[in-house]
KOLMIFI-492747 format. One record per residue (C-alpha): residue number from 1; residue in three letters; x, y, z. Coordinates in steps of 0.05 Angstrom, whole numbers. Example, Ala and Ser with C-alpha at 12.3 -4.5 7.8 and 13.67 -1.06 7.14 Angstrom:
2
SITE   resi   resn       c1       c2       c3
SITE      1    ALA      246      -90      156
SITE      2    SER      273      -21      143
END
This chain:
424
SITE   resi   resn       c1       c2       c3
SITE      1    UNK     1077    -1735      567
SITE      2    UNK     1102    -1677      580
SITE      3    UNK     1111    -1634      651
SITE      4    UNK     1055    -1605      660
SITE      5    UNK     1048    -1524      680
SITE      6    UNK     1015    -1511      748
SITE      7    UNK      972    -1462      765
SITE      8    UNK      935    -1437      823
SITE      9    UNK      858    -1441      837
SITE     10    UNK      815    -1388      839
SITE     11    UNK      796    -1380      915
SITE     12    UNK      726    -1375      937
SITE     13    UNK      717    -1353     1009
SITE     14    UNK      676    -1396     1042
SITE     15    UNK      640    -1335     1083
SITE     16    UNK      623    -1294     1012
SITE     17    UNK      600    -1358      986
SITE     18    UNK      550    -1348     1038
SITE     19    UNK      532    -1278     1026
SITE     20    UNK      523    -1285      945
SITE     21    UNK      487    -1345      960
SITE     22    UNK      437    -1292     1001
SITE     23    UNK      398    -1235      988
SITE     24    UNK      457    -1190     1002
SITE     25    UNK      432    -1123      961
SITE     26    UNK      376    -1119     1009
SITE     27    UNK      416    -1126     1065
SITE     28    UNK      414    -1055     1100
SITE     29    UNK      478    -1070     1127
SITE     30    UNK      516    -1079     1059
SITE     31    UNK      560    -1016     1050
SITE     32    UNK      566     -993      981
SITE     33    UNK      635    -1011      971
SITE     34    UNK      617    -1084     1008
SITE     35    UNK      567    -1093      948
SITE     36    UNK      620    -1076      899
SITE     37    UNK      674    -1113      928
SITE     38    UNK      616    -1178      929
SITE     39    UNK      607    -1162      856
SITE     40    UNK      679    -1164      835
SITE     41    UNK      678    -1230      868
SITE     42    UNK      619    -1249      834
SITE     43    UNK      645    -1231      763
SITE     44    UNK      719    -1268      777
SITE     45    UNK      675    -1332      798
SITE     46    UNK      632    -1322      723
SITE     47    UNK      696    -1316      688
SITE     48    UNK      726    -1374      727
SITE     49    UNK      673    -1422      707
SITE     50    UNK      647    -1395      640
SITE     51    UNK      668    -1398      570
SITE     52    UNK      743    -1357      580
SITE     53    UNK      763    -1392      648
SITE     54    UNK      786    -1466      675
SITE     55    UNK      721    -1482      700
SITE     56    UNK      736    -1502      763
SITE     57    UNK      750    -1458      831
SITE     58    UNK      766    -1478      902
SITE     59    UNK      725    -1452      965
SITE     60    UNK      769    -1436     1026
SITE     61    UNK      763    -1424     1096
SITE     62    UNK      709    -1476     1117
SITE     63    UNK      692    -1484     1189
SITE     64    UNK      723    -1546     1215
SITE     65    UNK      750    -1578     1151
SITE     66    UNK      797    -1619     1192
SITE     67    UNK      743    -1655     1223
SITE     68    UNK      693    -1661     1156
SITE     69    UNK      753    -1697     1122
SITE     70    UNK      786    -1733     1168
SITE     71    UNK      760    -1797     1146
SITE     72    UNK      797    -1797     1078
SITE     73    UNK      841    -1841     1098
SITE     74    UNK      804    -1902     1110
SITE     75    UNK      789    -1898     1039
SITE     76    UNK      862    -1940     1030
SITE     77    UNK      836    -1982     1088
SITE     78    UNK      772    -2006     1060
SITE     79    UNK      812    -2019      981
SITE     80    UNK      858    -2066     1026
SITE     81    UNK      827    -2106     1064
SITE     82    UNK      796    -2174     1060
SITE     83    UNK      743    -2180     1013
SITE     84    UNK      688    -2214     1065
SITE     85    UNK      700    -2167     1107
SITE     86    UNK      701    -2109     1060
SITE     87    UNK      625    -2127     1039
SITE     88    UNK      603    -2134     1108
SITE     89    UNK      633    -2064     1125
SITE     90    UNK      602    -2034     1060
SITE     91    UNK      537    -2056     1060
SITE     92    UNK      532    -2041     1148
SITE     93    UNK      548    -1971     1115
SITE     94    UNK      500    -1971     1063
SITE     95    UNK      551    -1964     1014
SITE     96    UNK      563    -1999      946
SITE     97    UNK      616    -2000      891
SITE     98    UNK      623    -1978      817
SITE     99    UNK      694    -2017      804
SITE    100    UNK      710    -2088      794
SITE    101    UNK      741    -2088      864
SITE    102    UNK      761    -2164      848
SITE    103    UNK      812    -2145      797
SITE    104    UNK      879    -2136      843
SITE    105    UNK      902    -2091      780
SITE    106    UNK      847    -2039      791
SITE    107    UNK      883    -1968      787
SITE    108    UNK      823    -1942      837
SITE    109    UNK      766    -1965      893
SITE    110    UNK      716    -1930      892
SITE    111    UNK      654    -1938      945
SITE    112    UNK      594    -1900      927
SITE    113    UNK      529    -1879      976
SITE    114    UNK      468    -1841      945
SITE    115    UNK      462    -1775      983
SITE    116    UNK      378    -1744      988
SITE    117    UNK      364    -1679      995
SITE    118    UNK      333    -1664     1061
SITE    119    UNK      348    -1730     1090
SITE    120    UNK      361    -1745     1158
SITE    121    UNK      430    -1774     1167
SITE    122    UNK      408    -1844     1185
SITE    123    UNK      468    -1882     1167
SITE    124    UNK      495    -1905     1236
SITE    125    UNK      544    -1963     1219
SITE    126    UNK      487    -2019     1239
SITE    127    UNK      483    -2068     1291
SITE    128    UNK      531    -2112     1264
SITE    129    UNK      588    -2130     1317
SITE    130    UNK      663    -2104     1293
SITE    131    UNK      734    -2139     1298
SITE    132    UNK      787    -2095     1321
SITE    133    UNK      810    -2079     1258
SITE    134    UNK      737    -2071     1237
SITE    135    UNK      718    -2016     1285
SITE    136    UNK      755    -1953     1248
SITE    137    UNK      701    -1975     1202
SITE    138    UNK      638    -1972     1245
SITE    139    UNK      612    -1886     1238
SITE    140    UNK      650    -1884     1165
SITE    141    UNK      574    -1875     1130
SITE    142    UNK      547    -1831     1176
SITE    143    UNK      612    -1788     1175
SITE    144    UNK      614    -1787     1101
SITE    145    UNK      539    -1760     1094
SITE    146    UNK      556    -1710     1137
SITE    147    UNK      616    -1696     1092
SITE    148    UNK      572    -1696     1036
SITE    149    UNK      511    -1666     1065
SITE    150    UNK      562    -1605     1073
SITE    151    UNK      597    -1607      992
SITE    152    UNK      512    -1608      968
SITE    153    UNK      504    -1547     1008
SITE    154    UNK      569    -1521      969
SITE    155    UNK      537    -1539      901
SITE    156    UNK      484    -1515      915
SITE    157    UNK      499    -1448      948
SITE    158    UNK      548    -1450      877
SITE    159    UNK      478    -1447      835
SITE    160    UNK      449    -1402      871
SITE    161    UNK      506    -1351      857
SITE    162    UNK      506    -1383      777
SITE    163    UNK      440    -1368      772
SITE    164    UNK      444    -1296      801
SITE    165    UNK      488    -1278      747
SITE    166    UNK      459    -1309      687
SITE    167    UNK      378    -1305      704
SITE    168    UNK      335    -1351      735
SITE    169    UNK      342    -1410      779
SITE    170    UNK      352    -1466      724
SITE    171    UNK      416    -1498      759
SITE    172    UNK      391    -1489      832
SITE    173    UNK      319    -1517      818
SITE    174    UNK      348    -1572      778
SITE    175    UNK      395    -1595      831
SITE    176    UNK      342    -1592      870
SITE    177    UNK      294    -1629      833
SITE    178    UNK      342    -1689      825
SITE    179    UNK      324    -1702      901
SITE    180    UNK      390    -1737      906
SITE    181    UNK      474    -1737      894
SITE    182    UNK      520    -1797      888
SITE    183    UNK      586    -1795      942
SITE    184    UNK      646    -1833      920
SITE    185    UNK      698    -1848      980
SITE    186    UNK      757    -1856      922
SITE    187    UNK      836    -1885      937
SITE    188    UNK      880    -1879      873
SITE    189    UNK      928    -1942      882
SITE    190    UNK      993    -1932      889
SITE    191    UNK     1033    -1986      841
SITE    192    UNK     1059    -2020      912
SITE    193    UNK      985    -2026      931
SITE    194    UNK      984    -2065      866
SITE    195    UNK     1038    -2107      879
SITE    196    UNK     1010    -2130      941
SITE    197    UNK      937    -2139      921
SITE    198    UNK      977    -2191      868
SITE    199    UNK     1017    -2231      926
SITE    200    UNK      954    -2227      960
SITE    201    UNK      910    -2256      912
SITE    202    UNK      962    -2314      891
SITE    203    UNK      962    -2335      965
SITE    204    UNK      887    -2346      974
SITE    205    UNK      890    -2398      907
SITE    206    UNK      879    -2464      923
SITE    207    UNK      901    -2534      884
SITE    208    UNK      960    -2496      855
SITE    209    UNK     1037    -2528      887
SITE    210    UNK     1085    -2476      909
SITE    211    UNK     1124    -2481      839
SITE    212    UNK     1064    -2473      805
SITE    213    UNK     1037    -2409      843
SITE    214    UNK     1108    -2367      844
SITE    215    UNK     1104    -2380      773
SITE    216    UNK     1034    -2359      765
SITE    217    UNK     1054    -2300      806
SITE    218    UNK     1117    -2278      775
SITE    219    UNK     1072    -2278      711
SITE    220    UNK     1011    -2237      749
SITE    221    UNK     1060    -2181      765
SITE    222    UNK     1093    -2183      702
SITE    223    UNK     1019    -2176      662
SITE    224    UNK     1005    -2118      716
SITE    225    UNK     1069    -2085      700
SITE    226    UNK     1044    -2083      625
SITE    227    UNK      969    -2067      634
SITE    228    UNK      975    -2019      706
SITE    229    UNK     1036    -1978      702
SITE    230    UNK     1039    -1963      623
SITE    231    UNK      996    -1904      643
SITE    232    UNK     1018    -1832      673
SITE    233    UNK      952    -1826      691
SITE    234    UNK      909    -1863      752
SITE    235    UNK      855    -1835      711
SITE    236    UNK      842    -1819      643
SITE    237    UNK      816    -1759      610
SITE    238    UNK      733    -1742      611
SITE    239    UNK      688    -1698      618
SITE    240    UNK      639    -1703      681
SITE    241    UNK      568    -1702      653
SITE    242    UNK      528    -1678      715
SITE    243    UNK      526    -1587      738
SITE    244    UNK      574    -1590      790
SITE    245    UNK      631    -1644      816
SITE    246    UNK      649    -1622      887
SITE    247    UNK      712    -1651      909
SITE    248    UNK      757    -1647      976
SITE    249    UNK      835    -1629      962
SITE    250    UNK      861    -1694      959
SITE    251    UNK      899    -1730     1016
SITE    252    UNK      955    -1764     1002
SITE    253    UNK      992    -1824     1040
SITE    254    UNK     1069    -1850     1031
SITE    255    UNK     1069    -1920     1042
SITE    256    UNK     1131    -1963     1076
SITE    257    UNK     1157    -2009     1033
SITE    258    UNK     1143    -2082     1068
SITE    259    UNK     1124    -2131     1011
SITE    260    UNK     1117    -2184     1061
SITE    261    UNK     1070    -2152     1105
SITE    262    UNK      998    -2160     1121
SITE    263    UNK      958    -2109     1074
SITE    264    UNK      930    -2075     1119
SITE    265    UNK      987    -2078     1174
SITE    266    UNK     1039    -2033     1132
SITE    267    UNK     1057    -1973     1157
SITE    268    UNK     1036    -1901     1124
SITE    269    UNK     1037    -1836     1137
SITE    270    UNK     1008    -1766     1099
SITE    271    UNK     1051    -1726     1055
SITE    272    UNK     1044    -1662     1022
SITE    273    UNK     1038    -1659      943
SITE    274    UNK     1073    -1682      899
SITE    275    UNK     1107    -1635      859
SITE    276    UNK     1064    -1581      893
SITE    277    UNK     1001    -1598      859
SITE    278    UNK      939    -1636      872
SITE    279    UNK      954    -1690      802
SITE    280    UNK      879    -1664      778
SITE    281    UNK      896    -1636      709
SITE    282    UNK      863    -1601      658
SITE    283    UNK      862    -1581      589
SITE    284    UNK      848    -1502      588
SITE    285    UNK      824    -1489      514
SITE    286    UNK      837    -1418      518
SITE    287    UNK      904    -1417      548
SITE    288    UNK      913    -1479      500
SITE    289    UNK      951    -1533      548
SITE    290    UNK      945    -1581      597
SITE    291    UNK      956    -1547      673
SITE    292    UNK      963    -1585      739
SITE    293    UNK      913    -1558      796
SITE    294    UNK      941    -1532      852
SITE    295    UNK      891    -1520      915
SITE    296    UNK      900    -1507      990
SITE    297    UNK      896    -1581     1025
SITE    298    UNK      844    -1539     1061
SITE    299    UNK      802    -1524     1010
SITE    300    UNK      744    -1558      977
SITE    301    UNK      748    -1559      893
SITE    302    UNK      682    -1551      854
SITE    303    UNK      678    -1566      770
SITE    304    UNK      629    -1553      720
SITE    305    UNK      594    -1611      687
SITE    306    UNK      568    -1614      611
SITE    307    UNK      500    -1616      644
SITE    308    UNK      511    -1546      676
SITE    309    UNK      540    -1521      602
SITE    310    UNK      473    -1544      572
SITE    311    UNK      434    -1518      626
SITE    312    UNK      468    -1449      624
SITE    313    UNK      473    -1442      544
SITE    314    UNK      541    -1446      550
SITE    315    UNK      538    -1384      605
SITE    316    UNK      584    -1446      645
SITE    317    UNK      639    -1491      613
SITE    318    UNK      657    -1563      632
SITE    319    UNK      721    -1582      655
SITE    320    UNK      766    -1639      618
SITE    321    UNK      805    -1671      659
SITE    322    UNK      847    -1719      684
SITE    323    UNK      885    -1742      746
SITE    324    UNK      958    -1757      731
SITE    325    UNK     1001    -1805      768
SITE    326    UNK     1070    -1781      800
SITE    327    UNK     1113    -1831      758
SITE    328    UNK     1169    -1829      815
SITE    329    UNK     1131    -1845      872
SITE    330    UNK     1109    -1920      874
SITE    331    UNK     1087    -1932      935
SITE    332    UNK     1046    -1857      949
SITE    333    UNK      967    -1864      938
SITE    334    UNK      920    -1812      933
SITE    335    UNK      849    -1801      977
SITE    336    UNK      796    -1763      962
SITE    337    UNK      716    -1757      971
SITE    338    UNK      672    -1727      910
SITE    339    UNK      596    -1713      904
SITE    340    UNK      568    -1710      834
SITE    341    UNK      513    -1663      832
SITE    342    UNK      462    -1678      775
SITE    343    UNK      395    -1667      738
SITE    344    UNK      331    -1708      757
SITE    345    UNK      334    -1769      709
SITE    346    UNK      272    -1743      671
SITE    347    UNK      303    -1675      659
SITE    348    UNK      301    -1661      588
SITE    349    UNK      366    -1622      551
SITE    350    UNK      347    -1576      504
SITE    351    UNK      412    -1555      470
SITE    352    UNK      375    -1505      422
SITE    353    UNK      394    -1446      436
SITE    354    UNK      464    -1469      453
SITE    355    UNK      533    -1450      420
SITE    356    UNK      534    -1515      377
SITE    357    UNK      608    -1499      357
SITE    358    UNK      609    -1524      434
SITE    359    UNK      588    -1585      423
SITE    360    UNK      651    -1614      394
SITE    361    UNK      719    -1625      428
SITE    362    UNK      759    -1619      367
SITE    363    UNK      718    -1539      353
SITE    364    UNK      732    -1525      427
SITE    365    UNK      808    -1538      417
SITE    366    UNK      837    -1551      358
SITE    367    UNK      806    -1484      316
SITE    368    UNK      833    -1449      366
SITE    369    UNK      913    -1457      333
SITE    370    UNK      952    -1441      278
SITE    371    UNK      998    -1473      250
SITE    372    UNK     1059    -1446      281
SITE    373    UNK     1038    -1468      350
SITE    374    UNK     1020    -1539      325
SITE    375    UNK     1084    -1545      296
SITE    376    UNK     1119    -1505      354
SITE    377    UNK     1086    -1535      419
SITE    378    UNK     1068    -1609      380
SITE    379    UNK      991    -1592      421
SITE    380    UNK      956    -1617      358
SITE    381    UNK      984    -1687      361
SITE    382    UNK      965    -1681      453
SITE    383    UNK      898    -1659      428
SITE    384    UNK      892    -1713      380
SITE    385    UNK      911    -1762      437
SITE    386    UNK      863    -1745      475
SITE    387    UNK      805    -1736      429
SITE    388    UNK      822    -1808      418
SITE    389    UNK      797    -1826      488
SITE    390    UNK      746    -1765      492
SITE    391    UNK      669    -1774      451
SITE    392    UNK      649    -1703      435
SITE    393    UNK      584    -1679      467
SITE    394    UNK      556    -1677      395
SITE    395    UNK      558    -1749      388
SITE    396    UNK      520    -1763      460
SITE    397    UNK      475    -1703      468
SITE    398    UNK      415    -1694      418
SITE    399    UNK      367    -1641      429
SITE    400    UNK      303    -1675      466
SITE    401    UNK      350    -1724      507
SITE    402    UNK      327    -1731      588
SITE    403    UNK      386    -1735      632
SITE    404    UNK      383    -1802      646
SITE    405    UNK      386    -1823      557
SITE    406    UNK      448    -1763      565
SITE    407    UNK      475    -1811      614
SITE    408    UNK      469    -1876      581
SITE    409    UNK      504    -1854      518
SITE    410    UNK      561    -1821      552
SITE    411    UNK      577    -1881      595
SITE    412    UNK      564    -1930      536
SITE    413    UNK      608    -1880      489
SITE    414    UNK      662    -1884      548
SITE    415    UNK      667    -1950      580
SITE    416    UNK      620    -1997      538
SITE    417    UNK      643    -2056      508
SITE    418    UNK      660    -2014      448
SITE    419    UNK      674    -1948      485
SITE    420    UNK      731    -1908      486
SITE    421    UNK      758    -1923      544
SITE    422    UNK      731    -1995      557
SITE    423    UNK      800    -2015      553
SITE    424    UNK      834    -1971      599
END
């Protein structure tokens, strides 16, 4: 594929996130020009998440984001080290996992916690007793719900502000109905991660002679070769299907290369990005191409889900994405912790009402050219690409649907045995 452009964020200040989130008007120390100048910002954060924007801004200037994130990191610990001890670590932290972390050719971990509204943070690590290379391990739940505790309030301080604009409290109250968020801790692999999750899982095989497992290895890497690093992309395009995915900037770690070291004994240290960008891509149907996020590593990121679209009437637009993988870089890996704000299950989607010419990827993009600039720019045949990979709303949303049927479908339509991107 093709370079991608980049392009800057739209910045959200953290302290008028705060005040739109309020009842600034009646504020009798709001100055008319504060109130316009909170309006402007208002209007630049509807046309950065509606219809004629990217649909997804940054919020800056958070208190102590230093100390909120500093447990990204670990995120490459936990994907490395030894499976016992991995499940004894997640499940002391109340966390779980939505990837087959057995498969040493996995492009991701991901370690997922369920995150209630108005909840106590109870997760305290457990009684269980720690190793030494255990005990980074033993406050990682409690500090990620208080990480994620902190992106809700975001979300929902976001809704607030959404719903301001466009007229009732339809986002905020759903959010809030939902009663809960899911939290994924997430390390993108880098292909030298890969390579030593293989050597790793050739050495604990047993009945196998030395011959027989340096062959079985040497064919193991060559296989992940083929199926791992075919793809640009450490994750492929979609569509997130909840109202808002709140994201930190991503962290990312350069790796000495020491095949022949322990997995978790090799050396790293953080880097800044790549290229200058964050790797979280989008396709921007208006601007009609495929741009590279760039964000402060300070900042938090927030997207619009198809949920929020619906919701909103199309007052909000979802975000396609995609996070690319730096193609010269094999041994950098990327960190990063995301909350997915959603519906309750039972919340029903009424898309009448809705711009149905919405609905469809192919309406949302492809309409949009002429021939000239598919013959020009070659963005038809990217667009077709990606539609390949991509099931149009219209195919998983019917009018009627609750969230949880919405969610079904899209997951079956996207990773099911028959899905899209069951394969990828």
């Amino acid at each position: 594929m093709e370079k991608a452009e980049g392009f800057e964020l739209f910045e959200l200040h953290y302290s008028d996130l705060l005040i739109l989130s309020s009842d600034y008007v009646q504020s009798p120390s709001s100055s008319p020009a504060e109130l316009q100048r909170l309006d402007i910002v208002k209007r630049h954060i509807m046309e950065t998440l509606g219809p004629m924007g990217p649909g997804l801004l940054s919020v800056s200037g958070v208190p102590n984001y230093s100390v909120l994130r500093h447990c990204l990191p670990l995120a490459r610990n936990l994907a490395l080290i030894d499976s016992d001890q991995r499940n004894r670590i997640l499940k002391d932290n109340k966390l779980g996992s939505d990837v087959p972390l057995k498969n040493p050719c996995r492009n991701v971990s991901s370690f997922a916690m369920q995150l209630r509204y108005f909840e106590k943070n109870s997760n305290s690590g457990g009684d269980l007793l720690f190793n030494d290379r255990a005990k980074e391990f033993e406050s990682l739940g409690s500090d990620l719900t208080e990480l994620g505790f902190f992106m809700m309030e975001l979300g929902l301080r976001l809704a607030r502000v959404c719903d301001s604009a466009i007229g009732g409290r339809e986002l905020e109250q759903s959010l809030l109905e939902s009663r809960a968020s899911k939290g994924r801790l997430i390390h993108y692999h880098s292909k030298l991660d890969t390579r030593l999750l293989l050597k790793h899982s050739a050495k604990k095989k047993r009945g196998n002679s030395k011959h027989e497992q340096k062959r079985k290895q040497a064919h193991d890497e060559q296989g992940a070769s083929k199926a791992c690093f075919g793809s640009d992309l450490w994750q492929q395009w979609h569509y997130d299907y909840g109202i808002f995915t709140i994201l930190t900037a991503p962290l990312f770690l350069l790796q000495e290369i020491e095949e022949e070291e322990d997995l978790m004994e090799s050396r790293y240290e953080e880097c800044g990005y790549p290229n200058g960008h964050t790797c979280l891509q989008i396709y921007d149907h208006n601007k009609k191409g495929i741009f590279m996020a760039n964000s402060s590593p300070e900042n938090f990121i927030i997207q619009v889900g198809e949920s929020a679209e619906v919701l909103s009437k199309g007052k909000l637009r979802a975000t396609l994405h995609s996070v690319s993988r730096p193609g010269k870089y094999e041994n950098l890996s990327r960190e990063t912790f995301v909350v997915f704000l959603q519906p309750a299950w039972d919340k029903v989607l009424c898309i009448s009402g809705y711009p149905m010419k919405c609905l469809s990827l192919e309406d949302r993009c492809l309409n949009l050219l002429t021939s000239e600039e598919e013959e020009e720019e070659g963005f038809g045949e990217r667009i077709e690409e990606i539609e390949k990979i991509v099931p149009p709303l219209s195919s998983r949303l019917k009018d009627g649907m609750t969230f949880a049927e919405f969610s079904r479908e899209t997951t079956r339509q996207y990773y099911g045995g028959s899905g899209l991107q069951s394969n990828r």
